[in-house]
C-alpha positions in Angstrom: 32.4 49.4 -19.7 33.2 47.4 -23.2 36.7 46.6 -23.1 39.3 44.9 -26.0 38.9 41.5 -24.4 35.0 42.0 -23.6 32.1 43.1 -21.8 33.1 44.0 -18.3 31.1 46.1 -15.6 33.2 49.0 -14.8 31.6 49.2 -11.1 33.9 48.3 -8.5 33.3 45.1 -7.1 35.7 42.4 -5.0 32.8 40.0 -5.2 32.1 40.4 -9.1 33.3 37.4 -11.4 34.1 35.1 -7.9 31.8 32.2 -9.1 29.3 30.7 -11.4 26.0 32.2 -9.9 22.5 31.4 -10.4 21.7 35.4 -11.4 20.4 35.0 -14.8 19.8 38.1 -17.4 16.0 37.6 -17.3 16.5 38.4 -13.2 17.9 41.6 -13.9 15.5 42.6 -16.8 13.2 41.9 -14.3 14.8 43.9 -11.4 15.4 46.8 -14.3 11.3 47.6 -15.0 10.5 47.1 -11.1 13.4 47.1 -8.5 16.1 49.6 -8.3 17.1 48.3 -4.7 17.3 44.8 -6.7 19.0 46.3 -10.1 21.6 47.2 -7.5 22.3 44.8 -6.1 22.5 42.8 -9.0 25.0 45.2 -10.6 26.6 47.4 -8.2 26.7 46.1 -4.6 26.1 42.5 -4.3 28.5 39.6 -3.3 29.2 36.9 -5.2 25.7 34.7 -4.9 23.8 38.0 -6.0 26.2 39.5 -8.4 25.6 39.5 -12.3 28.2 38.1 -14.3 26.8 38.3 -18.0 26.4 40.7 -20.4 24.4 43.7 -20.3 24.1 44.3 -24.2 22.5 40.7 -24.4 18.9 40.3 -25.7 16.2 38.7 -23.4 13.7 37.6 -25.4 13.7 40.8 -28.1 14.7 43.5 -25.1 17.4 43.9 -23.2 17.4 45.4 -19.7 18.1 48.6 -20.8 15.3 48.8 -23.1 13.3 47.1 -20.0 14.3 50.2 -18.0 13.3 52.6 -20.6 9.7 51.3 -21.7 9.2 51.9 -17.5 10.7 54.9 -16.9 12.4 54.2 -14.5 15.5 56.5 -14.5 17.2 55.6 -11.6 17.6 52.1 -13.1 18.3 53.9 -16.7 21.6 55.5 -14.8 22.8 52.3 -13.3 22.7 50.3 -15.8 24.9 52.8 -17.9 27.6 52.9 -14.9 27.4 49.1 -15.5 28.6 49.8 -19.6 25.4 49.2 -21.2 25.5 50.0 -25.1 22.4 52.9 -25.5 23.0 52.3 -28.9 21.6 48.5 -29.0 18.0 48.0 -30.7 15.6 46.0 -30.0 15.2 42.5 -32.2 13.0 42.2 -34.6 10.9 39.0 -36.6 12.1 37.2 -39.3 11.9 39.1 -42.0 11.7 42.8 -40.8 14.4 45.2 -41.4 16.7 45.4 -38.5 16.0 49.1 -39.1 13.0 49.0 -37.4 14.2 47.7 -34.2 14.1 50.3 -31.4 16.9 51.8 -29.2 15.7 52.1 -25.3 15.7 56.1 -26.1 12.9 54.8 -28.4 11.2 53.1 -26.3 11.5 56.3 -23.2 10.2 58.3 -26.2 7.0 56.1 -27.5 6.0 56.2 -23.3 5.9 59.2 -22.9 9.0 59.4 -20.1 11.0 62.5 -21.5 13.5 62.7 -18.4 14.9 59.1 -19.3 14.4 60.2 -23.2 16.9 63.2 -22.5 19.0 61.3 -20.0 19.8 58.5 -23.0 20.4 60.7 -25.7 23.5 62.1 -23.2 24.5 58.4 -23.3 24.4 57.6 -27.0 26.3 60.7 -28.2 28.8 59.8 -25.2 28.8 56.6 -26.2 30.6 55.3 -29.3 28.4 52.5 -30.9 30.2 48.7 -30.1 29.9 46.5 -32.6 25.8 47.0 -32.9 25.6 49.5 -35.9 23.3 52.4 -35.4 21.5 51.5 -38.3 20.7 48.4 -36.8 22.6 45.9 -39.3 25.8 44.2 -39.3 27.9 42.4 -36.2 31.4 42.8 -36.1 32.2 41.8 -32.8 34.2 45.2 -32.6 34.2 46.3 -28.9 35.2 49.3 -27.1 37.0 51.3 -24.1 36.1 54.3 -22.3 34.6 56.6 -25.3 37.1 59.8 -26.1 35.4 62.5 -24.0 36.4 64.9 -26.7 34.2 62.8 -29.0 30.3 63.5 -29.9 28.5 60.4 -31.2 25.6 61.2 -33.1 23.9 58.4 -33.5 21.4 59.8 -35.3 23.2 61.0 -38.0 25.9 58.6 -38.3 24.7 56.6 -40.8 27.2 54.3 -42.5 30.1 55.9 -41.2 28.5 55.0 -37.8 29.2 51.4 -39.0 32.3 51.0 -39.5 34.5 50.6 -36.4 36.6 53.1 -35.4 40.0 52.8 -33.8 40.0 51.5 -30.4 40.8 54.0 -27.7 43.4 52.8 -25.3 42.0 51.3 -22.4 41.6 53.6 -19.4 43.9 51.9 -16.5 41.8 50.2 -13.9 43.0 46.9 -11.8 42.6 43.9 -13.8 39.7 41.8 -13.3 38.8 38.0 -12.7 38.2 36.5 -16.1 34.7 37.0 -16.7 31.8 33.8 -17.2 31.1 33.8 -21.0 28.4 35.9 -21.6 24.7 35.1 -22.1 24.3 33.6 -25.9 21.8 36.2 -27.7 18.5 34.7 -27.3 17.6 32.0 -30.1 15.1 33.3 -32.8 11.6 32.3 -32.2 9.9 28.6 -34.1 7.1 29.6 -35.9 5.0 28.3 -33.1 1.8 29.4 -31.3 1.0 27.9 -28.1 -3.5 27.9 -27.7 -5.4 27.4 -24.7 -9.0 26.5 -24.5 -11.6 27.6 -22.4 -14.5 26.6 -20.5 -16.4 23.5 -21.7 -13.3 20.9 -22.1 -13.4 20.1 -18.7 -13.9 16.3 -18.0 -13.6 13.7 -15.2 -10.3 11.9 -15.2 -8.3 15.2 -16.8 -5.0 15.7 -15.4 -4.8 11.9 -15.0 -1.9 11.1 -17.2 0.2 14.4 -16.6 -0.4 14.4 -12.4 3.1 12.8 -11.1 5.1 15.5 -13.3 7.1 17.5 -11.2 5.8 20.8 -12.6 2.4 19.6 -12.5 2.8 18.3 -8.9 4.1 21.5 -7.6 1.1 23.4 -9.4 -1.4 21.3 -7.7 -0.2 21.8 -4.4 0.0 25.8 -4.7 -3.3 25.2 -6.2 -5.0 23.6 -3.0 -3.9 26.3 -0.7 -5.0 29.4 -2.7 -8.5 27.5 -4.1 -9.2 26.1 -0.5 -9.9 22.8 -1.9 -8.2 19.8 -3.6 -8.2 20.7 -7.2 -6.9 16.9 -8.3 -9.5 15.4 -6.6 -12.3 17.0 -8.1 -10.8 16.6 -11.5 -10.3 12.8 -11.3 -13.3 11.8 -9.9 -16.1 14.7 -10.4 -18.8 15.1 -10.0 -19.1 16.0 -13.4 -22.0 18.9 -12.4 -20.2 20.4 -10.0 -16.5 20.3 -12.5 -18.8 22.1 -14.9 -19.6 25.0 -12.3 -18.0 27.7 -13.8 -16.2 28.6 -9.8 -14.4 25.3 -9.7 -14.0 24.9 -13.7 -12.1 27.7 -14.8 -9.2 27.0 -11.9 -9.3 23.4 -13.4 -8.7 24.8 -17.2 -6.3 27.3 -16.2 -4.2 24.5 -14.5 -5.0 22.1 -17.1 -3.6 24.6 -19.7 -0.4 25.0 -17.8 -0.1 21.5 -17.2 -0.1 20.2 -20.9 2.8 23.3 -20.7 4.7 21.0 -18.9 4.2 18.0 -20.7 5.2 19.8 -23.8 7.6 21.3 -22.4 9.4 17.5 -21.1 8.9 16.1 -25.1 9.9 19.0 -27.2 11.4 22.2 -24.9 12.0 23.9 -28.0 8.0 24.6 -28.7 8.0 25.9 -25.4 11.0 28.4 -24.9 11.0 29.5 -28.3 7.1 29.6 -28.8 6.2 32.6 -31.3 3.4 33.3 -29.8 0.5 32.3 -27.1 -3.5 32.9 -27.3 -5.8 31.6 -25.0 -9.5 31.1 -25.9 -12.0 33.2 -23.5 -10.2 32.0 -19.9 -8.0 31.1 -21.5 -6.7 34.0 -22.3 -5.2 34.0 -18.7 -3.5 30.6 -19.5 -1.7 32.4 -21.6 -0.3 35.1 -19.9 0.7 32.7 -17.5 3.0 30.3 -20.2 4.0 33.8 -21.5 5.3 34.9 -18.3 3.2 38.0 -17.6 1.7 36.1 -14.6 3.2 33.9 -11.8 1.1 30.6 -11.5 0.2 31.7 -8.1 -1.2 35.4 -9.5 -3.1 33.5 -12.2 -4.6 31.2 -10.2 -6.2 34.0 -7.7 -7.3 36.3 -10.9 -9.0 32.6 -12.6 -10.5 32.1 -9.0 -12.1 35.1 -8.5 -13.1 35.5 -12.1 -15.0 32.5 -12.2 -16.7 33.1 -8.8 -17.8 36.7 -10.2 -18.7 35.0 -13.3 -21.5 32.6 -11.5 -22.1 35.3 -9.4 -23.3 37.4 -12.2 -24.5 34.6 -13.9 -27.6 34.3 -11.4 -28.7 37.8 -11.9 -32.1 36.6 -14.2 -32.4 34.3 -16.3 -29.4 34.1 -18.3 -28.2 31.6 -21.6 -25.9 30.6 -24.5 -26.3 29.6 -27.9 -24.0 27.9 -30.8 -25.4 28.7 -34.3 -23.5 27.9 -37.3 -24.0 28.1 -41.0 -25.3 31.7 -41.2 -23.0 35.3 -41.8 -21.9 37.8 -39.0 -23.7 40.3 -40.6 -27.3 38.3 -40.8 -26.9 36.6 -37.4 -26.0 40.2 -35.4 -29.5 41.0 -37.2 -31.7 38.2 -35.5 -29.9 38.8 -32.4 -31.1 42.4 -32.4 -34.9 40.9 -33.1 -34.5 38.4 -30.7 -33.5 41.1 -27.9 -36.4 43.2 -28.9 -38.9 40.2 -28.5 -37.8 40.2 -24.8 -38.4 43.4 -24.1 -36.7 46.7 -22.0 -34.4 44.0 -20.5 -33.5 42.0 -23.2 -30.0 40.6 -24.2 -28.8 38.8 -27.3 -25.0 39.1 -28.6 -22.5 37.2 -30.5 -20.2 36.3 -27.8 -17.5 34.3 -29.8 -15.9 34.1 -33.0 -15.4 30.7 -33.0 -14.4 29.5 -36.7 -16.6 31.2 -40.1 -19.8 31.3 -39.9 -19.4 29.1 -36.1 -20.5 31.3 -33.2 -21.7 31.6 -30.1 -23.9 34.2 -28.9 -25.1 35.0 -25.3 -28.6 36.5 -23.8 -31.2 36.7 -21.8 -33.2 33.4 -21.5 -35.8 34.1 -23.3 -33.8 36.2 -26.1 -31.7 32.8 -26.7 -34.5 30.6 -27.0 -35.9 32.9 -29.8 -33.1 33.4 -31.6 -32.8 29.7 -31.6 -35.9 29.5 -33.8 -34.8 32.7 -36.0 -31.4 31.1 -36.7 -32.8 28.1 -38.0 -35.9 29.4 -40.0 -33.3 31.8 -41.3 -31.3 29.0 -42.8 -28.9 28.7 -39.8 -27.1 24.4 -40.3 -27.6 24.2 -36.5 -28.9 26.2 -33.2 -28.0 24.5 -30.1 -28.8 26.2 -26.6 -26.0 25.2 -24.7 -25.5 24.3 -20.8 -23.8 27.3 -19.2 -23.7 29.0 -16.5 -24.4 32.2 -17.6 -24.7 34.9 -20.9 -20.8 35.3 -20.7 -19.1 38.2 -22.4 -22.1 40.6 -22.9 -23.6 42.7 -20.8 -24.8 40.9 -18.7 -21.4 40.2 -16.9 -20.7 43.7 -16.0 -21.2 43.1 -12.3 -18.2 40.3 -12.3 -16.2 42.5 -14.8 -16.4 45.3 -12.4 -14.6 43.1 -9.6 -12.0 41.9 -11.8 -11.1 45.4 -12.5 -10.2 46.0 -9.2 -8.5 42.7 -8.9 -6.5 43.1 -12.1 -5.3 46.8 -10.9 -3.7 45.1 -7.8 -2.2 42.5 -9.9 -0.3 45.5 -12.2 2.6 46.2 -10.4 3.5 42.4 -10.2 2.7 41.8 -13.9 5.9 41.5 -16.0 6.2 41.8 -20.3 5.6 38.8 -21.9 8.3 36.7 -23.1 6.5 36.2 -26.6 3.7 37.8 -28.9 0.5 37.5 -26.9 -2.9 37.5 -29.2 -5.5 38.9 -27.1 -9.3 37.9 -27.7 -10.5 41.5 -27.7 -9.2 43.1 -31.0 -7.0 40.1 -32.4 -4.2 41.8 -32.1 -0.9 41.3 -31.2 1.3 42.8 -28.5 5.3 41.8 -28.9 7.2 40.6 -26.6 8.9 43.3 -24.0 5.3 45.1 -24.3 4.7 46.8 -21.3 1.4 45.1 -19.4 0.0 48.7 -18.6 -0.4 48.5 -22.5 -3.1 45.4 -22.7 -4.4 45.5 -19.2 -7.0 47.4 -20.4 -7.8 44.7 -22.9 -7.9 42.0 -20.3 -10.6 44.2 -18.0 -12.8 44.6 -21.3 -12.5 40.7 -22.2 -15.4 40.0 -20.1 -18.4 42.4 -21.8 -16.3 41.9 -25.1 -17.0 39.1 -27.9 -14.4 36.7 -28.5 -12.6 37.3 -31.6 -10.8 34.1 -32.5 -11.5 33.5 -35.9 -9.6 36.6 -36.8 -7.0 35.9 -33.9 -5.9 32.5 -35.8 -5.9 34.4 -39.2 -3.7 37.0 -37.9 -1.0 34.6 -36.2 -1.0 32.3 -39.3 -0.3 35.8 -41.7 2.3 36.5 -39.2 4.2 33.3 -40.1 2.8 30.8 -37.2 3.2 27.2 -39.1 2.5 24.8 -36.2 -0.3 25.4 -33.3 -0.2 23.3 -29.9 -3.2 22.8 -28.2 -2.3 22.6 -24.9 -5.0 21.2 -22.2 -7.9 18.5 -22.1 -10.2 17.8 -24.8 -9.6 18.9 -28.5 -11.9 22.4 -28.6 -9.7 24.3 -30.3 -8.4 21.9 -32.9 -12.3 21.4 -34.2 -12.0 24.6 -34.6 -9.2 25.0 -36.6 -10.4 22.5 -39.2 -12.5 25.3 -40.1 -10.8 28.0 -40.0 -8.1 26.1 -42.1 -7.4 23.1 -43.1 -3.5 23.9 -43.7 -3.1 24.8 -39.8 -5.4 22.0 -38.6 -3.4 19.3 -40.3 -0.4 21.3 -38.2 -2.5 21.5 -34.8 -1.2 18.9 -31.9 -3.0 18.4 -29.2 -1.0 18.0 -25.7 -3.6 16.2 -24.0 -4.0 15.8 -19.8 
């Protein structure tokens, strides 16, 4: 309940406000999308090690766990945290430069998922609930706080309007025994920096990577996890090779992904800032998994199994024929989709030729059946292609021709659902360029993630799209400088603003 003096959980508690715990708010928006037994103990029942001090109405990242509750449906955890004096009125935050307006209200978010009992169950609350010192309109900040709303009182907060905003006289304090001062609740969570953390994929890995960042903690702690669940000592095979068998696409994508999250932590120890208050995060082809890992959708360990098994499928599928890959550069989408479809043709019933990335305009890579590759080589160039370059890869990744490996990572991505949480920032994802907020609920871009194998890589328009959206500065974080060649094609403004956190 909101009192005079402050937030304060009206659920009886002798344990509640006892100590400084470690019980953070990100813990219960966790606990409020997946755990009710958690939530609970968190709020209701716990002593004074598992207890939650803060504040309720508190924003993590642009949600609150409220609105985490809501987007889930779950509406056992919807009616607890109202016993614990959550504001229904409180909206979601919004960019830099949006109209508070458009921020949503955890009704809003039960409503745009379809979960009509929690819908119905938080309407009761806001028109029971007079609106703190959040106006319904979604502007202004006060600081008014309430008591126990009059129960003669209707609040419509849809109807409200401006009258909504201004505060109304505080009701007198219902009489309850008089708590422990309370810690200081959470600050709000800082605006996001205008900064996009990138991850590259496979083809940056080299001998002697992880070298300079091995001895930080972080990284140290990665590594070890890493040689239990890989079966193998990742370290080892990064610093001294072979170079062949760090280019196998089975022990190369683990290596990227941990390379990714390593240059993470090196960021993250020279300028924390770029880290926790990141925009956004995109990952190029694997990635894309790197990603979802800084962003907090995966735990390291998660990640790591999904990379592993991806990569293994990937070879896997990889040996199924003859199989290829191709860079051509210097001719349009439209022209080069054209010689793919002749060079396909050439190799009869069973041939393959796609554009399989969107690397930087007119810079692609497209993917194939041997034979289809090697004669689009020749097409591109007599078509006035700048350069055609069969590359060394394992295999004719995202057409096709991986459906046998995307097919097991369906199945593994399903398990890994119930443990995925929303990410902390704006993800890009490499299917359709576009972004998914922070607080977006992972059954919303799981699907993209199972289609990422069979689908091209759209990163030219991914970079556009992030740099329209106000991203000024880019951090390339993992070995080699893949992505920032890129950039200096895409644009020369955001290349000059590209730093590379090497390993």
């Amino acid at each position: 309940m909101a009192s005079t003096d402050g937030y304060v959980n009206p659920i009886p508690n002798s344990f509640r406000y006892k100590k400084w715990n470690m019980v953070s708010l990100a813990d219960v928006s966790e606990a409020a999308y997946k755990n009710f037994d958690l939530l609970e103990k968190m709020l209701s029942t716990g002593d004074a090690d598992s207890i939650f001090n803060g504040d309720l109405n508190t924003h993590f990242t642009d949600v609150n766990p409220l609105h985490m509750a809501a987007l889930a449906g779950r509406q056992d955890c919807v009616k607890l945290i109202l016993e614990a004096g959550a504001d229904p009125h409180v909206k979601t935050r919004v960019n830099v430069g949006q109209d508070p307006k458009t921020g949503q209200t955890a009704r809003d978010k039960a409503i745009k998922f379809k979960h009509t009992a929690v819908a119905k169950l938080l309407e009761q609350a806001e028109k029971g609930t007079p609106p703190g010192w959040y106006a319904p309109e979604g502007i202004g900040n006060n600081r008014k706080l309430y008591s126990a709303p009059d129960p003669n009182k209707v609040w419509d907060s849809g109807a409200a309007k401006s009258e909504a905003a201004k505060a109304p006289e505080p009701a007198k304090p219902v009489a309850q025994p008089k708590p422990k001062p309370a810690a200081a609740p959470s600050a709000p969570a800082e605006k996001p920096l205008p900064v996009a953390l990138l991850f590259p994929g496979q083809g940056s890995q080299y001998v002697k990577m992880l070298e300079k960042v091995k001895d930080l903690p972080e990284v140290k702690d990665m590594l070890s996890k890493a040689k239990t669940i890989l079966g193998y000592d990742l370290l080892e095979l990064c610093l001294n090779g072979p170079e062949e068998k760090l280019a196998e696409t089975r022990y190369c994508q683990p290596a990227m992904f941990v390379g990714g999250l390593a240059g993470v932590a090196k960021l993250k120890a020279e300028k924390p800032e770029a880290v926790s208050r990141a925009q956004c995060v995109a990952g190029l082809s694997l990635g894309e998994y790197t990603a979802l890992c800084a962003a907090g959708v995966l735990s390291f360990e998660d990640g790591l199994k999904l990379v592993k098994l991806r990569g293994e499928a990937m070879q896997e599928a990889a040996t199924v024929g003859k199989q290829g890959m191709i860079s051509v550069v210097g001719l349009e989408e439209k022209k080069l989709t054209e010689l793919c479809d002749k060079a396909a043709k050439s190799d009869g019933p069973g041939g393959v030729c796609k554009i399989a990335n969107h690397l930087f305009p007119k810079g692609f890579s497209c993917a194939g059946t041997e034979k289809a590759v090697q004669e689009l080589e020749k097409l591109a160039m007599a078509g006035g292609a700048l350069q055609a370059k069969v590359l060394k890869t394992g295999g004719a990744f995202h057409t096709s021709l991986m459906k046998p490996a995307e097919e097991k990572l369906i199945k593994a991505l399903d398990e890994a659902l119930p443990n995925m949480k929303p990410p902390r920032c704006t993800v890009y994802f490499n299917v359709n360029a576009k972004p998914l907020p922070a607080g977006s609920d992972p059954k919303l871009f799981v699907e993209l993630m199972k289609k990422q194998l069979t689908s091209p890589v759209l990163w030219t328009p991914s970079v556009s799209a992030m740099m329209k959206d106000g991203v000024k500065q880019f951090y390339e974080c993992g070995p080699m400088k893949q992505i920032k060649a890129m950039m200096k094609r895409i644009d020369q403004g955001a290349w000059k603003e590209t730093t590379n956190v090497e390993v």
